[in-house]
C-alpha positions as protocol buffer text, in pm:
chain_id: "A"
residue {
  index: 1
  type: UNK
  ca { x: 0 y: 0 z: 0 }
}
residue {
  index: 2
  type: UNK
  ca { x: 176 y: 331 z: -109 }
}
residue {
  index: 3
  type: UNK
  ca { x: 137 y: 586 z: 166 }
}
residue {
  index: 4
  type: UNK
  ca { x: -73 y: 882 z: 205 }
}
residue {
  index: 5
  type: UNK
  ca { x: -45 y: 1298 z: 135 }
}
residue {
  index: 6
  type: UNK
  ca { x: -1 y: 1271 z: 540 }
}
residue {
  index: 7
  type: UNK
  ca { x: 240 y: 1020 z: 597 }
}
residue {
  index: 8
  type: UNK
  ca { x: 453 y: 1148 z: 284 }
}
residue {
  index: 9
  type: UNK
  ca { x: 486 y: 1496 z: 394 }
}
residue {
  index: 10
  type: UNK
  ca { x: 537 y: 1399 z: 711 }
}
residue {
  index: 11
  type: UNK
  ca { x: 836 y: 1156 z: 632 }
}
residue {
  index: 12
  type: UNK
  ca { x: 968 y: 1404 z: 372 }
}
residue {
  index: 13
  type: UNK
  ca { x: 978 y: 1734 z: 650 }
}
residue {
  index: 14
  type: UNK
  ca { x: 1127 y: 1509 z: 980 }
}
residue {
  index: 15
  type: UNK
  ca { x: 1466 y: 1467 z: 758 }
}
residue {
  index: 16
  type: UNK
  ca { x: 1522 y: 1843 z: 809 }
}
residue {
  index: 17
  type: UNK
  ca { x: 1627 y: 2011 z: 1102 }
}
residue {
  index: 18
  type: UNK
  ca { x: 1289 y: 2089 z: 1265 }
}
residue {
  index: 19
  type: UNK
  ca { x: 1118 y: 1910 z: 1034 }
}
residue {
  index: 20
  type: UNK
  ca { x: 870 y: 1766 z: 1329 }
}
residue {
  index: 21
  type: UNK
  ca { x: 803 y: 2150 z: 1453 }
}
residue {
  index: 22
  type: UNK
  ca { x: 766 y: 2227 z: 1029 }
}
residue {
  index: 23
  type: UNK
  ca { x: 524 y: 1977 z: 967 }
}
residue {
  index: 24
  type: UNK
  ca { x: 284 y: 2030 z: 1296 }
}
residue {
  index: 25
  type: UNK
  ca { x: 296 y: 2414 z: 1139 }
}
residue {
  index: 26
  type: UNK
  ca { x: 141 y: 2256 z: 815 }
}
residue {
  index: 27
  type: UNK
  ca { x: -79 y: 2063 z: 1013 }
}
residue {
  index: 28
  type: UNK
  ca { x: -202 y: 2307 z: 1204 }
}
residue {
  index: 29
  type: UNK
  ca { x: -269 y: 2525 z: 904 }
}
residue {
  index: 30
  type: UNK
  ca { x: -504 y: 2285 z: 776 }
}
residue {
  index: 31
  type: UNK
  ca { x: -665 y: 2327 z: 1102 }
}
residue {
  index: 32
  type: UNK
  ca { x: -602 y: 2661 z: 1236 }
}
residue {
  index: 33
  type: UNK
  ca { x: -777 y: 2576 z: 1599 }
}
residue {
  index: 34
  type: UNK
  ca { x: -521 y: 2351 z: 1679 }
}
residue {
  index: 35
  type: UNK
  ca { x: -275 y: 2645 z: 1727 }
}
residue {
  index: 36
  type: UNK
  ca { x: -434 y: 2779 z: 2009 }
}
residue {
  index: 37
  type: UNK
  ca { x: -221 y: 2494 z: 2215 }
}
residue {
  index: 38
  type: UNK
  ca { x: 84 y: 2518 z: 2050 }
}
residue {
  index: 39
  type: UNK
  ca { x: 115 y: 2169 z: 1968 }
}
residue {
  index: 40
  type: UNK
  ca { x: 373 y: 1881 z: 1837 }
}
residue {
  index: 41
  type: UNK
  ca { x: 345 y: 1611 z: 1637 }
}
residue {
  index: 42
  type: UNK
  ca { x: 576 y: 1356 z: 1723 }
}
residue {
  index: 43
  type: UNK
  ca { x: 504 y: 1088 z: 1574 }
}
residue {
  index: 44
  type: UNK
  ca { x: 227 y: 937 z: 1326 }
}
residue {
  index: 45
  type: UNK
  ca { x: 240 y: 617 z: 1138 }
}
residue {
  index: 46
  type: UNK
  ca { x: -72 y: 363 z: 1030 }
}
residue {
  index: 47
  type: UNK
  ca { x: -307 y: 389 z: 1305 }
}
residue {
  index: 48
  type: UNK
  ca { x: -98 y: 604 z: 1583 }
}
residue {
  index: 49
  type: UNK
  ca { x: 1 y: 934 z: 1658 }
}
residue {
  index: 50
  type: UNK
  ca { x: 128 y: 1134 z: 1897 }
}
residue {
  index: 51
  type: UNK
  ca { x: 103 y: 1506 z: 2015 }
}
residue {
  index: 52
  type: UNK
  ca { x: 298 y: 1699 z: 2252 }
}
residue {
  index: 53
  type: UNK
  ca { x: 175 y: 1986 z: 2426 }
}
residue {
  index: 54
  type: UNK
  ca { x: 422 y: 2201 z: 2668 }
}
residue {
  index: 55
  type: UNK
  ca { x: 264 y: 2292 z: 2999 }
}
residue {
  index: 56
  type: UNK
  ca { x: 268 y: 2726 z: 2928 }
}
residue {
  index: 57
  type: UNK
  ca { x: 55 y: 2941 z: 3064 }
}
residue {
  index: 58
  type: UNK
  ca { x: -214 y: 3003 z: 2802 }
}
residue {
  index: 59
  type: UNK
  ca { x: -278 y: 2608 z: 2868 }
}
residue {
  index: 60
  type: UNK
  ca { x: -331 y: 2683 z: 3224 }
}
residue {
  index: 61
  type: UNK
  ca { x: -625 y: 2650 z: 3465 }
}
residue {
  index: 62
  type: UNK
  ca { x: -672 y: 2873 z: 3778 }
}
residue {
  index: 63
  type: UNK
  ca { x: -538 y: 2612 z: 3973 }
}
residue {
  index: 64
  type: UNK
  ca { x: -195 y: 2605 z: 3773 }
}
residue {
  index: 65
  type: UNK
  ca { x: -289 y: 2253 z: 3614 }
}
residue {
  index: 66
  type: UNK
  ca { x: -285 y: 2209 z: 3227 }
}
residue {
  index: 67
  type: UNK
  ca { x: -638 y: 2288 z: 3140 }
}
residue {
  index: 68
  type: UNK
  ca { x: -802 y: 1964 z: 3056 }
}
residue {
  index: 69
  type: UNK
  ca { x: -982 y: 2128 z: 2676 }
}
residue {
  index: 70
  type: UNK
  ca { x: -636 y: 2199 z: 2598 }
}
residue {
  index: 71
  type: UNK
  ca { x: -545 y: 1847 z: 2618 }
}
residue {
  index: 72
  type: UNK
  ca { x: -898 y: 1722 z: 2421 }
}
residue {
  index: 73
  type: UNK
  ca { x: -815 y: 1940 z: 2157 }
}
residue {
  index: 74
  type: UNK
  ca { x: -475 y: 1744 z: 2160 }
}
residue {
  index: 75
  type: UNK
  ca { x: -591 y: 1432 z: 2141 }
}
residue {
  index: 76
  type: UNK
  ca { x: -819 y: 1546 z: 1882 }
}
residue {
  index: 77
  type: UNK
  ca { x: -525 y: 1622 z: 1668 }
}
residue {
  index: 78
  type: UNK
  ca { x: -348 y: 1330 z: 1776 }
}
residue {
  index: 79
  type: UNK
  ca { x: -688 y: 1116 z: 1669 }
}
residue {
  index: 80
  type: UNK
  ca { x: -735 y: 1308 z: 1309 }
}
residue {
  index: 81
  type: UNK
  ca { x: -409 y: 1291 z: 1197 }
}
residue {
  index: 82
  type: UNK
  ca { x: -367 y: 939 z: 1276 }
}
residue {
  index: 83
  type: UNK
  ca { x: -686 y: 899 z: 1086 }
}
residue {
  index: 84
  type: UNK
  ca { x: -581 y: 1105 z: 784 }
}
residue {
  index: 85
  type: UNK
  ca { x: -282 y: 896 z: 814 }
}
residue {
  index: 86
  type: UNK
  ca { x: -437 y: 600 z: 821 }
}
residue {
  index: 87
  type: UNK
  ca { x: -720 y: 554 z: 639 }
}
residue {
  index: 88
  type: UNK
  ca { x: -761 y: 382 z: 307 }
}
residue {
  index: 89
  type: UNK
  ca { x: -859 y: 594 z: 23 }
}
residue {
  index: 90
  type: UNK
  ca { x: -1191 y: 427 z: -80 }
}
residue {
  index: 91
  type: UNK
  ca { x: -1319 y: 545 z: 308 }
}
residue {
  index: 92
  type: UNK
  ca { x: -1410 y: 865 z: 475 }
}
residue {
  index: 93
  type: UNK
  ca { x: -1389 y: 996 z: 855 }
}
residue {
  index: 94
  type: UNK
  ca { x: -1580 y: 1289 z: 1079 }
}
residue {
  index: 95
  type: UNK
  ca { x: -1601 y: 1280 z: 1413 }
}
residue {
  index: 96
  type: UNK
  ca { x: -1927 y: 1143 z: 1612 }
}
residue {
  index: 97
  type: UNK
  ca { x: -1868 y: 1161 z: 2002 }
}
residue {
  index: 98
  type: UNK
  ca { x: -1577 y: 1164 z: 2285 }
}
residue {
  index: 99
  type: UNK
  ca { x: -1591 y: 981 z: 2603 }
}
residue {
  index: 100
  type: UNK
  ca { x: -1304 y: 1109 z: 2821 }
}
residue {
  index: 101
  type: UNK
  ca { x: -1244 y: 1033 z: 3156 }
}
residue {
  index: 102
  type: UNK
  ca { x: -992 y: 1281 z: 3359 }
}
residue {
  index: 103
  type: UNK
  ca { x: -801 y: 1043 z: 3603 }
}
residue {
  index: 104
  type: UNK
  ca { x: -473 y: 1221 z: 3715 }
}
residue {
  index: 105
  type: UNK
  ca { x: -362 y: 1594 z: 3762 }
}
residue {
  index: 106
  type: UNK
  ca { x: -178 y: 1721 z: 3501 }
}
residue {
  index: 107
  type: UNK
  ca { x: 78 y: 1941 z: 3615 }
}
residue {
  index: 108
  type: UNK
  ca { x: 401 y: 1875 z: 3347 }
}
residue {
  index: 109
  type: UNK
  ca { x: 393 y: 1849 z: 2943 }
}
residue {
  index: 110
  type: UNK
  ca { x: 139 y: 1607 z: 2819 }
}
residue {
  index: 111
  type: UNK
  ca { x: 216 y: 1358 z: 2544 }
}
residue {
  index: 112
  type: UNK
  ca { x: -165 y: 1298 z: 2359 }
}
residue {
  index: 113
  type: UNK
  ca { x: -193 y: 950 z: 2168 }
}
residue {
  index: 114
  type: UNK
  ca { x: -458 y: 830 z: 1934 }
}
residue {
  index: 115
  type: UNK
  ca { x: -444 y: 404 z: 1846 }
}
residue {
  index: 116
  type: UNK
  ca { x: -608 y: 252 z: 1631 }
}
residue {
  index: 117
  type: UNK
  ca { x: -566 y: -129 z: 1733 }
}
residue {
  index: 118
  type: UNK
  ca { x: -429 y: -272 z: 1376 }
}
residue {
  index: 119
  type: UNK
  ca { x: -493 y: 2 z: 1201 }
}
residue {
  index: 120
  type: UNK
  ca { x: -814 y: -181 z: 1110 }
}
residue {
  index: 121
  type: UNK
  ca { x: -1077 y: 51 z: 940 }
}
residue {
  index: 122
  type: UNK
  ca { x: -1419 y: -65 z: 863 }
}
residue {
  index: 123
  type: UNK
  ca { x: -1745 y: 148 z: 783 }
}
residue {
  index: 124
  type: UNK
  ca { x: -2001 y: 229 z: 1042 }
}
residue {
  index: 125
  type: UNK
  ca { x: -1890 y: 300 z: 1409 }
}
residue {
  index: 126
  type: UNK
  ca { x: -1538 y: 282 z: 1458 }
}
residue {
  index: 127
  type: UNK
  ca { x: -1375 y: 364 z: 1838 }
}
residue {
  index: 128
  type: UNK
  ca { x: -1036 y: 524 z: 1849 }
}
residue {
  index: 129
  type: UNK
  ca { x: -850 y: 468 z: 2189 }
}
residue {
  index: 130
  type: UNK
  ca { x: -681 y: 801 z: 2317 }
}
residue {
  index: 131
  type: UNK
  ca { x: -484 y: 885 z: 2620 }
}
residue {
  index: 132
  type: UNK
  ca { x: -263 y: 1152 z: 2776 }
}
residue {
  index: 133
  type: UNK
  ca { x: 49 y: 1093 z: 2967 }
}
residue {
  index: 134
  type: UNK
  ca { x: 228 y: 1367 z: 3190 }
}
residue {
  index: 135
  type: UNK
  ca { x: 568 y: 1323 z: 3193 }
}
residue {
  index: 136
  type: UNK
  ca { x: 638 y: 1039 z: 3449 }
}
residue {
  index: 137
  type: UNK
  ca { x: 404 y: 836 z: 3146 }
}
residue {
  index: 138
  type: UNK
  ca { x: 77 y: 878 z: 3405 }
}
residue {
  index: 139
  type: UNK
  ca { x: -210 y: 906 z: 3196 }
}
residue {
  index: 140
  type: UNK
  ca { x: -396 y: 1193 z: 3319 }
}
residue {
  index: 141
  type: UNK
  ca { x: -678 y: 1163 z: 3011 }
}
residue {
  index: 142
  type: UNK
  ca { x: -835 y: 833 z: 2875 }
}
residue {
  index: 143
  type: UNK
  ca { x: -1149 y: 752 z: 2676 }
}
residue {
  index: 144
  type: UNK
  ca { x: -1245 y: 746 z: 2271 }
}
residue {
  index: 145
  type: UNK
  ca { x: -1337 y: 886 z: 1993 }
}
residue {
  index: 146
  type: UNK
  ca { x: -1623 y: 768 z: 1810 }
}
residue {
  index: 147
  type: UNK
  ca { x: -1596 y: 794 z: 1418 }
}
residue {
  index: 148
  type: UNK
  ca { x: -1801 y: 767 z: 1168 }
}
residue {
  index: 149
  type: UNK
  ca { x: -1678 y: 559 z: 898 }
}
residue {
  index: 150
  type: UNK
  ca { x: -1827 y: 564 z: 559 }
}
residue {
  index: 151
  type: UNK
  ca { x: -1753 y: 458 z: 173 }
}
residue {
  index: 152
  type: UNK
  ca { x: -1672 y: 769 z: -70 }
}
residue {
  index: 153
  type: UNK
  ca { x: -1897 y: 871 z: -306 }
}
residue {
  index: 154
  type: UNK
  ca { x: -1820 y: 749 z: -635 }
}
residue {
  index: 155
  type: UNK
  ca { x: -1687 y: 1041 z: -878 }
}
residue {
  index: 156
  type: UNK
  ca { x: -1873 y: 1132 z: -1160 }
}
């Protein structure tokens, strides 16, 4: 399977001297919201990817904490990016629903991951796992993504 516009650019940009910081910029474009955190990608292949967000103060809460929308929006990212990354081109993605439970503090960086088991898409319902570590790898965010998974349109 040749890869994707994602995975391409993405292997082409990390050769280069910030290439990871070059290609989250491009990313981000294509999804201007995502700047708000000042993200990372660190990583994507077939059915993972990960996004680092530094702990600054426009992530904050009031009680010093990385605020925990900060962190949805980066496993968001993490989750549509492995997606675009992923998926095979006879299928199409949008999000349906997030179940996210908040289990730790977190009070460092947070590393955001999105895993799909396999990388195994099929239409309909599909759960995407997602979690966020703090820096001592506690996850301080868990839960899924629910996508909905359907066949393109044929072109006329």
């Amino acid at each position: 399977m040749s890869k994707n516009y994602v995975l391409n650019m993405y292997d082409k940009l990390k050769k280069f001297p910030f290439g990871k910081q070059l290609f989250t910029m491009y990313a981000a474009n294509r999804a201007p919201y995502f700047k708000t955190m000042s993200p990372l990608i660190t990583k994507i292949e077939p059915g993972e990817c990960h996004c680092f967000i530094k702990k600054r103060k426009k992530v904050e809460n009031h009680i010093g904490t990385m605020h925990v929308i900060a962190i949805c929006n980066g496993l968001e990212m993490a989750m549509g990016f492995m997606a675009e990354a992923s998926i095979p081109k006879h299928l199409r993605w949008i999000p349906k629903g997030m179940s996210l439970d908040y289990t730790a503090k977190a009070d460092s960086d947070i590393r955001c991951e999105a895993v799909l088991p396999n990388n195994e898409w099929v239409e309909g319902d599909l759960p995407v796992s997602v979690k966020a570590y703090d820096v001592n790898d506690v996850v301080v965010v868990e839960g899924t993504i629910n996508l909905w998974v359907s066949a393109k349109k044929p072109k006329e």
